[in-house]
C-alpha positions in Angstrom: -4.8 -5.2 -15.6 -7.5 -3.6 -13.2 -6.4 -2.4 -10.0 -7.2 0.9 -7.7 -4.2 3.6 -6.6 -4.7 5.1 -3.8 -3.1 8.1 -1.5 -3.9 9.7 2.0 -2.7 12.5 3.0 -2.8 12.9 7.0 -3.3 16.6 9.3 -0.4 15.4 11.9 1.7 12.3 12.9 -1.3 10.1 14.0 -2.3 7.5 11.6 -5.5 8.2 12.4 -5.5 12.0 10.9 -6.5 11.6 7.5 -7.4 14.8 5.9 -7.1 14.1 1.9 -7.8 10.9 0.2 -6.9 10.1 -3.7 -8.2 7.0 -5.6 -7.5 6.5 -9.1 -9.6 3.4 -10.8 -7.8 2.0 -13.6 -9.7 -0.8 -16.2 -8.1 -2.8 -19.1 -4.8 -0.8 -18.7 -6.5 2.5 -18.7 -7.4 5.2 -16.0 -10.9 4.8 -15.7 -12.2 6.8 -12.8 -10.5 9.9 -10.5 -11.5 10.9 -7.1 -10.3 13.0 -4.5 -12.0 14.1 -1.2 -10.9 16.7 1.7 -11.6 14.8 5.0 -12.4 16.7 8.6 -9.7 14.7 10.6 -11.4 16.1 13.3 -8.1 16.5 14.7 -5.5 19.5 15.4 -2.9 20.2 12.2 0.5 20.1 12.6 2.7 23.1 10.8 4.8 20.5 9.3 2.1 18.4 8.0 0.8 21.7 6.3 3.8 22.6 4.9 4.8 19.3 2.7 0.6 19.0 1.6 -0.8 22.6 1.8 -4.2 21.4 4.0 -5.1 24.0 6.2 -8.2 23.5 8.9 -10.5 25.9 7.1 -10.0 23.6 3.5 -12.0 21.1 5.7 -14.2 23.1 8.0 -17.5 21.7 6.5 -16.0 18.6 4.9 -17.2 14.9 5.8 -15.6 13.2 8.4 -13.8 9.7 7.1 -16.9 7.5 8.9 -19.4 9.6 6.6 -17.1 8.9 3.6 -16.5 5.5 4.3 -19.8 4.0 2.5 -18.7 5.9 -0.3 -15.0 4.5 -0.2 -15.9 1.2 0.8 -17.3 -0.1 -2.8 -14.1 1.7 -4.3 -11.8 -0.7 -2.6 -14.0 -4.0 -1.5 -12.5 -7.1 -3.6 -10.0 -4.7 -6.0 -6.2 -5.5 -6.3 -5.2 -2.1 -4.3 -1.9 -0.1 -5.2 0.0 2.3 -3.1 3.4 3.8 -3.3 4.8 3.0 0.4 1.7 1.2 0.9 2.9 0.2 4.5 2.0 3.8 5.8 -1.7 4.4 3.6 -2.6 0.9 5.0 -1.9 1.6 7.8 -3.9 5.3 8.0 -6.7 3.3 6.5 -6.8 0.8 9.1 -6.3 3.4 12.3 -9.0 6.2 10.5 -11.3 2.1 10.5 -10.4 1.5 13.9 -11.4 4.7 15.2 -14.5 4.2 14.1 -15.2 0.8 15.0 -15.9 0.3 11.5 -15.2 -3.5 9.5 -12.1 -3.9 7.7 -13.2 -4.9 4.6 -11.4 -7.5 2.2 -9.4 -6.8 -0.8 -5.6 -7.4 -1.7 -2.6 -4.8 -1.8 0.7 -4.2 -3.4 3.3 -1.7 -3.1 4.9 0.1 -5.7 7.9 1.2 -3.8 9.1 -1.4 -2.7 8.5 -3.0 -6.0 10.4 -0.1 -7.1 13.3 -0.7 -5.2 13.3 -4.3 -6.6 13.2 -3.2 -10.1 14.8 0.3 -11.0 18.1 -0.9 -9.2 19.8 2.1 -10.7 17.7 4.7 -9.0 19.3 6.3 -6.3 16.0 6.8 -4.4 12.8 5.4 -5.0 10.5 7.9 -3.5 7.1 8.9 -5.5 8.8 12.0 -7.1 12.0 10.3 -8.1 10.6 7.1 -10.0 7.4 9.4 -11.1 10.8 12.0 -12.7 12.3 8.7 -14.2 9.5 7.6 -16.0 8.6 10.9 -17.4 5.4 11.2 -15.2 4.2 14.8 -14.3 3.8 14.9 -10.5 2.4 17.5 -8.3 3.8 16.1 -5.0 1.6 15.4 -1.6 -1.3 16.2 -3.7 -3.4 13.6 -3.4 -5.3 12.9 -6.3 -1.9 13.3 -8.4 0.3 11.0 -5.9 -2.2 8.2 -6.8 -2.5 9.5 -10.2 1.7 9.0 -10.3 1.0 5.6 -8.1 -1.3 3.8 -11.2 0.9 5.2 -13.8 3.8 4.1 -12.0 2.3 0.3 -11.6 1.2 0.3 -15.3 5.0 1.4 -16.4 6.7 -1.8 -14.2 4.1 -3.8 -15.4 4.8 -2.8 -19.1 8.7 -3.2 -18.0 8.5 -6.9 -17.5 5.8 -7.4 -20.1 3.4 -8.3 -17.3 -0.4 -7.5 -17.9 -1.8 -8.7 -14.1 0.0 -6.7 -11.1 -0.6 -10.0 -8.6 1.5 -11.8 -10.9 4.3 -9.0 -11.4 4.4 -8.9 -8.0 4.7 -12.7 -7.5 7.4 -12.5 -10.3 9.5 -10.9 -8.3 9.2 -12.8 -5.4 6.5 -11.0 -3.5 2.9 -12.3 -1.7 0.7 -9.6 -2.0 -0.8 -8.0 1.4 -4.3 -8.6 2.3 -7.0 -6.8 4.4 -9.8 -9.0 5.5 -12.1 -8.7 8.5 -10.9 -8.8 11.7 -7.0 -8.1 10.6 -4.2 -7.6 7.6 -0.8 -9.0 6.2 1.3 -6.8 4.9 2.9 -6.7 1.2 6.4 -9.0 1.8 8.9 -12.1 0.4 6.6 -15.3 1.9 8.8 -16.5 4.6 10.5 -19.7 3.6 10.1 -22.7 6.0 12.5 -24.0 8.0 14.4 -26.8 7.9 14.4 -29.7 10.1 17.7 -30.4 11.4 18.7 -34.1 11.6 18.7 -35.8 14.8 21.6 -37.8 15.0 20.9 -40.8 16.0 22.8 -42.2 19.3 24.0 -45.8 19.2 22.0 -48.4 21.6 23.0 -50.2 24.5 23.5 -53.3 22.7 25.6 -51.9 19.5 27.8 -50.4 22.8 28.3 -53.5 23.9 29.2 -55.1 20.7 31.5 -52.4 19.5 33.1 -51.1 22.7 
């Protein structure tokens, strides 16, 4: 039951903006370690990205850029089972803040707890972070990025318990899902496993002879 939550926070549309990262170690079942850093996006903010996280440019005037956290980051993530609630878009800032860089991908697997979410809590009318956090009874301080990963782990540890399920890969798989992976060089995202086709029967057209026979 060990796995890392994670949430980014980003100063404007681009991907490659991050400005707030949260990571949330959990071991046996148990939060084990908490971390949060302020990240120079070195970047212009956006008004709106202020107004749903709070980040201003002075909060990280003096703070590391993402390639001088990254060797701290790295060891955090490298060969963990990593969570994130709508884990297509904190992939994805990971891998764009990575690219930007020119720095290695480097390999671990992910899963998504909105999406398992939306598989599970069927009665939910939303499955957002603050609505399954509300359902479960988890305190959440929204687009705050230590407690959105906080809220990520807790929620993962509550579906888990849900399906009496002790190893999120195999939750995951339970309900019908291939985690995503991040390796060097590239990705696959968190999804159902495509199914393979079907061969469709040739049908078979009579010979010359059979014609003649039968004609």
């Amino acid at each position: 039951m060990d796995f890392t939550a994670i949430d980014f926070e980003t100063a404007n549309s681009s991907r490659s903006s991050a400005c707030a990262l949260g990571l949330v170690e959990v071991t046996a079942g148990r939060i084990s370690a908490e971390h949060v850093w302020l990240i120079d996006p070195q970047q212009r903010f956006d008004g709106m990205n202020i107004s749903i996280h709070g980040i201003t440019p002075s909060m990280v005037h003096g703070k590391p850029t993402f390639a001088e956290l990254w060797p701290t980051i790295e060891p955090l993530l490298k060969g963990r089972v990593v969570v994130a609630h709508n884990a297509a878009f904190d992939m994805s800032v990971l891998r764009y803040c990575l690219d930007g860089e020119t720095l290695a991908y480097p390999e671990f697997q992910y899963l998504c707890t909105y999406i398992l979410g939306k598989k599970m809590l069927l009665d939910l009318p939303s499955h957002k972070l603050n609505v399954v956090s509300q359902h479960f009874g988890i305190a959440l301080r929204h687009h705050d990025a230590l407690d959105d990963a906080r809220a990520c782990a807790a929620i993962m540890l509550k579906l888990m318990e849900q399906e009496g399920q002790w190893d999120p890969l195999l939750l995951a798989a339970s309900r019908g899902y291939q985690s995503g992976k991040m390796y060097a060089g590239g990705y696959t995202p968190f999804s159902v496993p495509k199914k393979p086709k079907k061969k469709r029967a040739v049908k078979e057209l009579p010979s010359a002879a059979s014609r003649s026979v039968t004609g």
